[in-house]
C-alpha positions in Angstrom: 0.0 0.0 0.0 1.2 3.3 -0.7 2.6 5.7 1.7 -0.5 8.3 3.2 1.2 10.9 1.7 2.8 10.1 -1.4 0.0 10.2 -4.2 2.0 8.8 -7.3 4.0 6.1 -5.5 2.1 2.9 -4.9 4.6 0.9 -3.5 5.7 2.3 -0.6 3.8 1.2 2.8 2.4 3.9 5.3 3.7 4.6 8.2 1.8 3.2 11.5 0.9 6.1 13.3 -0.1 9.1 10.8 -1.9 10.5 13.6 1.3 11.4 15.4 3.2 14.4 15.5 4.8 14.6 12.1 2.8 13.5 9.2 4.9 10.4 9.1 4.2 9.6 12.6 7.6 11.0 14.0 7.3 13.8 16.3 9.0 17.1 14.3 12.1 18.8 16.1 11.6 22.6 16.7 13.3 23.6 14.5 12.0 22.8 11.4 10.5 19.7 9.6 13.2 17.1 10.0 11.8 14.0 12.6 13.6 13.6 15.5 14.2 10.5 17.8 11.7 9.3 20.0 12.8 10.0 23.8 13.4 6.8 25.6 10.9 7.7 28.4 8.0 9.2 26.5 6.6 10.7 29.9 2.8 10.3 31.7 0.0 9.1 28.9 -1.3 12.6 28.9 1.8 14.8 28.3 2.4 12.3 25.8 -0.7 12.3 24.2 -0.5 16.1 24.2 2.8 16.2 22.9 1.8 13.8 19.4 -1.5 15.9 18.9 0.1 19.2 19.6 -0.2 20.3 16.1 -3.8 19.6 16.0 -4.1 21.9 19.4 -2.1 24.8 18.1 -4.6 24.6 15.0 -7.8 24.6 17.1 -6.1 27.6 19.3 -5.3 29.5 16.2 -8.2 28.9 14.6 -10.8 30.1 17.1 -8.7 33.0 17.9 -9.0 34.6 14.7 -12.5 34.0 14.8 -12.9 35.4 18.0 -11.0 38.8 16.4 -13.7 38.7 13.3 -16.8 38.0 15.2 -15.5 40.6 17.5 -15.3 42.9 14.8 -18.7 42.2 13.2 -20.0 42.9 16.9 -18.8 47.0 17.3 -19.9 47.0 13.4 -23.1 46.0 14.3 -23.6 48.1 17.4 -22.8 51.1 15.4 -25.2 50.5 12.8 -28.2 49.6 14.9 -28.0 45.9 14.1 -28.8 43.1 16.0 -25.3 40.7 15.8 -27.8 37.5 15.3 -29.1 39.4 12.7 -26.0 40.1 10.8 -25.1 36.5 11.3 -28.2 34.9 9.5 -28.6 36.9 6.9 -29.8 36.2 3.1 -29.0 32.8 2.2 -28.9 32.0 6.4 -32.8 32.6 6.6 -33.2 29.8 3.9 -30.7 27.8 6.0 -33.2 28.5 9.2 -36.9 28.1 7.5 -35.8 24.7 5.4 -34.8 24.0 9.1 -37.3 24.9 11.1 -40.3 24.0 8.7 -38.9 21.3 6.1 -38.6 22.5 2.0 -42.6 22.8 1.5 -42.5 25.1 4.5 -40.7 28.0 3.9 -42.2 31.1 4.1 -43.6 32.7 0.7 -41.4 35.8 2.0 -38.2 34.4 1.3 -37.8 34.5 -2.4 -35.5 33.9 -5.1 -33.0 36.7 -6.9 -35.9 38.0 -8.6 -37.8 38.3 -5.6 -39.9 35.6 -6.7 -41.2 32.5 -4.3 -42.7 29.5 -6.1 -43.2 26.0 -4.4 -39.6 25.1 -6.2 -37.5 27.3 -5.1 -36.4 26.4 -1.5 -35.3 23.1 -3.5 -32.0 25.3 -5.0 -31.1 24.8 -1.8 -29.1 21.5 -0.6 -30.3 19.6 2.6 -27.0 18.7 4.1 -26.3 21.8 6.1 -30.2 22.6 7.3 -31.4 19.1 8.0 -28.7 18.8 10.1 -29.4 22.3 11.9 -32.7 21.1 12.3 -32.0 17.6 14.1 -29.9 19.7 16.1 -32.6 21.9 17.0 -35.1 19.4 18.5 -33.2 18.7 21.3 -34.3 20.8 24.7 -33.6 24.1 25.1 -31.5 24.2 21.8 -33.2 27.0 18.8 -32.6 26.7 15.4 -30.5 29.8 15.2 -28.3 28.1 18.7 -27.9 25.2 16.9 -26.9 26.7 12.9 -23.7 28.5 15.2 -23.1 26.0 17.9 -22.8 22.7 14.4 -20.5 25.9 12.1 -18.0 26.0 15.0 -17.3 22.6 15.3 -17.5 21.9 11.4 -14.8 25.0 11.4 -12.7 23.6 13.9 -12.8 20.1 12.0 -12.0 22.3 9.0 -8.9 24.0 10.7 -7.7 20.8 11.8 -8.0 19.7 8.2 -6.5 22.7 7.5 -3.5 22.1 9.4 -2.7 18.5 8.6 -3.4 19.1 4.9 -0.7 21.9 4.7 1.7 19.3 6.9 1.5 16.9 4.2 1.9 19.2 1.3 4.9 20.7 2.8 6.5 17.1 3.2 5.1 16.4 -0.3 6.6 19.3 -1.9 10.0 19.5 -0.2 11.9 18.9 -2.5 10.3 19.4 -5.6 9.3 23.1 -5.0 10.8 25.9 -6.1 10.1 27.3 -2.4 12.6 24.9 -0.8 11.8 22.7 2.3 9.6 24.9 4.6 8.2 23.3 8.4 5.7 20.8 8.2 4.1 22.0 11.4 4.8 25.7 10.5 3.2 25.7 7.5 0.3 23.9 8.8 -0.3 26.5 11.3 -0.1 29.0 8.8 -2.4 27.6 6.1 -5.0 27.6 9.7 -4.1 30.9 10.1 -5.1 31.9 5.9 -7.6 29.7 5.9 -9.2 31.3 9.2 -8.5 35.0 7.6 -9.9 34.5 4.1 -11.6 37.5 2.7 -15.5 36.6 4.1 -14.0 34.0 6.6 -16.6 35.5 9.0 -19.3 33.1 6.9 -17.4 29.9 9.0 -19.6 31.2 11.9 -23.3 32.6 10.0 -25.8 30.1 9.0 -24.2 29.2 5.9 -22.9 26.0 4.3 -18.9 27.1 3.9 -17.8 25.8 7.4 -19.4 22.3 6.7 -17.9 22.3 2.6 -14.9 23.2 3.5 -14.3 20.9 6.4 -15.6 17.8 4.1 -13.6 19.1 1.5 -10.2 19.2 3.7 -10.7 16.2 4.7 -11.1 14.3 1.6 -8.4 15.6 -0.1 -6.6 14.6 2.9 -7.7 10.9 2.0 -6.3 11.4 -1.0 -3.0 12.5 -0.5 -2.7 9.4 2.3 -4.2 7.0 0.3 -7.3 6.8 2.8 -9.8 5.8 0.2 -12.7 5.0 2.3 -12.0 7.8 4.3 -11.8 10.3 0.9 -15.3 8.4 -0.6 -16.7 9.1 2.5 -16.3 13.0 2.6 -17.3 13.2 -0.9 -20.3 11.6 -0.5 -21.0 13.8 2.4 -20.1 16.6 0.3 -23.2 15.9 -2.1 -25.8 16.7 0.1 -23.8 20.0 1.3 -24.0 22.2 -2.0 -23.6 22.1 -6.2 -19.8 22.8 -5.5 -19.2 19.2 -4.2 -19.2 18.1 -7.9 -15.8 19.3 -8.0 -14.8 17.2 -5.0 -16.6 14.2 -6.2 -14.5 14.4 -9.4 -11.2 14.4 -8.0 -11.4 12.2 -5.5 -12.7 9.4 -8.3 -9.9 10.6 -10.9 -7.1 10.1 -8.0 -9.0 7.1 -7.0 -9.0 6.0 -10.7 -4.8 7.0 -11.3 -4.3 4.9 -8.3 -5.8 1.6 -9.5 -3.8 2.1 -12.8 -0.5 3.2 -11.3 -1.1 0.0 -8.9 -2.4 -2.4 -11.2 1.0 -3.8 -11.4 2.4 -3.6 -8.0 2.8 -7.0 -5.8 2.4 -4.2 -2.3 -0.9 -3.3 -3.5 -3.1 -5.6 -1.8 -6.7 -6.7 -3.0 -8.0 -5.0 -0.1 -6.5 -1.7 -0.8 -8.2 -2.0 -4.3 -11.0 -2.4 -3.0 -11.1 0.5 -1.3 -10.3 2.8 -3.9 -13.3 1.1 -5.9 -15.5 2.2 -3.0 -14.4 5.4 -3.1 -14.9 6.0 -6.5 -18.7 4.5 -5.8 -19.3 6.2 -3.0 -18.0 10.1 -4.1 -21.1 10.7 -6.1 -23.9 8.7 -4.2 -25.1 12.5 -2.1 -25.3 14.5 -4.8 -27.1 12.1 -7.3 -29.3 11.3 -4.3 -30.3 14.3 -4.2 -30.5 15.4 -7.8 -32.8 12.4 -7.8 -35.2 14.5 -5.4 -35.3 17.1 -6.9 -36.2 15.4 -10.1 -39.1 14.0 -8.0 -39.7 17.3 -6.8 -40.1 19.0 -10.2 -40.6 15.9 -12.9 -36.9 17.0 -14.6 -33.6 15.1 -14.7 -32.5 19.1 -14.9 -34.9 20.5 -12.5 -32.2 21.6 -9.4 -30.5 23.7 -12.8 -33.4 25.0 -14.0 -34.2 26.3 -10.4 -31.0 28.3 -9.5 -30.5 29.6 -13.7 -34.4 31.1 -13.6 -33.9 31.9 -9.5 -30.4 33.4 -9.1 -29.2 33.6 -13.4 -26.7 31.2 -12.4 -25.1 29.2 -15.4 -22.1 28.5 -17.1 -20.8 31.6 -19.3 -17.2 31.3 -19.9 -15.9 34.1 -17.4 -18.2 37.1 -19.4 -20.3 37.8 -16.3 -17.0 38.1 -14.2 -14.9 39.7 -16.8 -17.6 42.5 -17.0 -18.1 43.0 -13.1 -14.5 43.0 -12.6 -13.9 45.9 -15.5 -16.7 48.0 -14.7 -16.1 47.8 -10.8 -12.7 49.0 -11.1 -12.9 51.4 -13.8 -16.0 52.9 -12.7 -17.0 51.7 -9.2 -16.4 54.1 -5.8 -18.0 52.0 -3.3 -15.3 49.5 -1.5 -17.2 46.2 -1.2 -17.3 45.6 -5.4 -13.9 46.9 -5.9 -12.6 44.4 -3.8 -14.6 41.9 -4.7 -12.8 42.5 -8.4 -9.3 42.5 -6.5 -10.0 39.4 -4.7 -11.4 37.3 -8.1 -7.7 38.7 -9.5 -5.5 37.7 -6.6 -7.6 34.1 -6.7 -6.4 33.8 -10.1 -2.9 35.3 -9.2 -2.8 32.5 -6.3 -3.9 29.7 -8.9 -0.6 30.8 -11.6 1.7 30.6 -7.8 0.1 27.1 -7.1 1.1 25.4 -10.6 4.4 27.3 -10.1 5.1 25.6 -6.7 4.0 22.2 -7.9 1.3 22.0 -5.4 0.4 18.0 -5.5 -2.2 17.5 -8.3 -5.0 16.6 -6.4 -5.0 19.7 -4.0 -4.2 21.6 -7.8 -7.0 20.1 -9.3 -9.4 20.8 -6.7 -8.3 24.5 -6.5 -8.5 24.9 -10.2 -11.8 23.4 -11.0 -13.7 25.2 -8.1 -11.8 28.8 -9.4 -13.0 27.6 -12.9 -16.7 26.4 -11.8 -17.1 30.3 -9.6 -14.9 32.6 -11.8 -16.7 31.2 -15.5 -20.3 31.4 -14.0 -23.1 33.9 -14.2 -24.8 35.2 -10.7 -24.3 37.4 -8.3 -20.7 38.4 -8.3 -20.9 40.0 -4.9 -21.0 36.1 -3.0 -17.9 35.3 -5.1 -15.2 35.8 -2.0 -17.9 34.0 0.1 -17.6 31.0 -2.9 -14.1 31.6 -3.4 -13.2 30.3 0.6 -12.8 26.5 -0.1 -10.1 27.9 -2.7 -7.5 28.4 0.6 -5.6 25.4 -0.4 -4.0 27.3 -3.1 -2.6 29.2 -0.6 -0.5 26.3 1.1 2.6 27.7 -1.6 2.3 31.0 0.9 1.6 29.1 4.0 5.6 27.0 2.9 6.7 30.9 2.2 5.9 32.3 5.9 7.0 29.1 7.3 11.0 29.6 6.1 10.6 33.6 6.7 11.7 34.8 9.7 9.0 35.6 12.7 8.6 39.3 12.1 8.6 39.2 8.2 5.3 36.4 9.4 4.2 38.9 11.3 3.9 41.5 9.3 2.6 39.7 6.7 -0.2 37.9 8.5 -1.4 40.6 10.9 -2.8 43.1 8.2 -4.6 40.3 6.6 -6.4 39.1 9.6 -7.3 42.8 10.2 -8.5 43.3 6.9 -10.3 40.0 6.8 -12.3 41.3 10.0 -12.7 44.1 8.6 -14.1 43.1 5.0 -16.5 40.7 6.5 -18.0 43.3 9.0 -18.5 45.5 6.1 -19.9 43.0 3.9 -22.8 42.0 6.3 -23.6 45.7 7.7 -22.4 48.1 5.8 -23.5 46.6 2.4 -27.0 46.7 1.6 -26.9 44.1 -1.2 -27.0 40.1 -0.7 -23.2 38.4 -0.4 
């Protein structure tokens, strides 16, 4: 079986314990990614145990602190503008999270409408059931509200995200070590840091509103994480699970059954790839797409279409594959002619994303993570819709950022500094704006 971390090599076995310390199981010295011996006396079970998990700890630490900083943030924006903070956290697509919730899909109020301000007894159905159904079971337990319980599931989900987050930037640094033009950078160092970027995105503060990006992007993480170790069931699974999340989950779905795919070729030959372990890649390629056909399927109950969840969201929202025109226009005429902030940087963020992309193929970024990256850039960027939700869209796109997560790992400490402190301000900062300074949906 192939080594959890090498994708293209099948014939190298894993290492025991990838659930330790380094990604290979080792714990990491401190300075820098090379393992270093195991003491003789490893100490009381619990120091121990925190010393192998540590990484995952700083992640969780890091994580919620920037959070705190944003949701902080959004709290003085919303006291200034006379707006309740649960408000500002369930707004637009957060009250369709709530009513599918609280009153099922034939339930939702007739005042919640589509982008045309239209309700009809399909539209709720553009919606996937994942996130809500969830929220909803959730919510029938005592003293727990629907609004409670949409907050209380996104930050866990975003702390099984950073976590993700944090071992998926380990195992790209080891991964790309030598065959990036960055050089070696710290396993655990650049793990911390992609927690750190993925935490301060642009609209990061959606991880803790009523939206579906804290539960994508933890799925996501984590399957391409199954990837990269060869964990097929473990990849299948998260895919599947990312089907009944939101449309985006087709890009998932396809990468983890075209990696699942390369491996039973590149395998087909070995004598260390056991039945068993090709087995397990044919389940993952089976299960990956079972969620989102499922539900597909119901919404071709719903509406008596194969194509009735498309037609929904293209009449409902004008959301449809145009090549880039719809973006390419927003992004001239916002910063040619635009003066307000929230649309010119919108345009500057859809740039840098594609900026970040060019920096990803340059720093040989393992195919999968790549792949991912580039089709979900490719499926926002070349559609039609409401451009203002594009840095919301754009968040499970952190991974291309792992290239500058290796880059503050080798600088020194203040260069980090000084790099990462004015974007978690400005991520705080955008985000607050975004949901009370903005008057248009995001």
């Amino acid at each position: 079986m192939a080594t959890p971390t090498d994708v293209d090599d099948p014939g190298r076995r894993p290492d025991p314990d990838p659930g330790t310390g380094g990604v290979d199981g080792r714990p990491i010295s401190p300075g820098g990614s090379t393992p270093a011996r195991r003491p003789a006396d490893p100490g009381p079970p619990f120091a121990d145990w925190v010393r192998r998990y540590r990484w995952c700890l700083d992640a969780l630490v890091v994580y919620l602190v920037i959070r705190a900083i944003g949701i902080l943030t959004l709290a003085r924006f919303a006291d200034l503008r006379d707006i309740t903070l649960s408000k500002a956290l369930t707004v637009w697509d957060g009250q369709w999270m709530l009513a599918i919730a609280t009153h099922g899909y034939d339930g939702v109020p007739a005042s919640l409408t589509d982008a045309r301000g239209i309700h009809t007894a399909d539209t709720a159905y553009a919606f996937f059931p994942g996130y809500p159904y969830l929220v909803g079971f959730l919510a029938k337990l005592p003293g727990v509200t629907p609004f409670g319980a949409a907050l209380t599931l996104n930050l866990v989900l975003g702390c099984i995200a950073a976590v993700g987050a944090a071992r998926l930037g380990m195992v790209c640094a080891r991964l790309m070590s030598r065959r990036s033009p960055i050089g070696p950078a710290p396993e655990r160092a650049t793990g911390l840091f992609l927690v750190v970027l993925f935490a301060a995105t642009p609209m990061s503060i959606v991880l803790n509103m009523a939206y579906t990006e804290a539960m994508f992007c933890a799925l996501a993480t984590w399957a391409l994480i199954g990837i990269l170790e060869k964990r097929w069931l473990l990849a299948g699974v998260m895919a599947g699970l990312c089907g009944f999340c939101r449309p985006t989950a087709a890009v998932v779905i396809g990468v983890v059954v075209l990696a699942a795919l390369v491996s039973l070729w590149t395998g087909r030959s070995s004598t260390e790839v056991t039945g068993a372990d090709r087995a397990r890649a044919a389940a993952a390629i089976v299960l990956s797409p079972l969620g989102y056909l499922t539900y597909l399927g119901v919404v071709w109950a719903h509406t008596g279409s194969p194509t009735g969840w498309f037609r929904i969201q293209t009449e409902g929202w004008d959301t449809e594959f145009d090549w880039g025109v719809a973006a390419f226009n927003f992004v001239n005429e916002q910063l040619v002619n635009s003066a307000e902030v929230a649309p010119t940087a919108t345009s500057w963020i859809v740039l840098s994303t594609l900026v970040m992309l060019g920096v990803a193929v340059w720093a040989r970024l393992p195919w999968p993570v790549l792949l991912f990256g580039s089709l979900l850039v490719a499926q926002i960027v070349l559609s039609s819709g409401l451009m203002m939700s594009r840095p919301r869209l754009l968040l499970p796109a952190f991974v291309l950022l792992i290239p500058l997560a290796m880059a503050l790992a080798r600088a020194r400490p203040v260069i980090a500094g000084l790099v990462v402190v004015p974007i978690v301000v400005g991520s705080s900062w955008f985000g607050a704006h975004m949901l009370t300074v903005f008057p248009h949906a995001m």
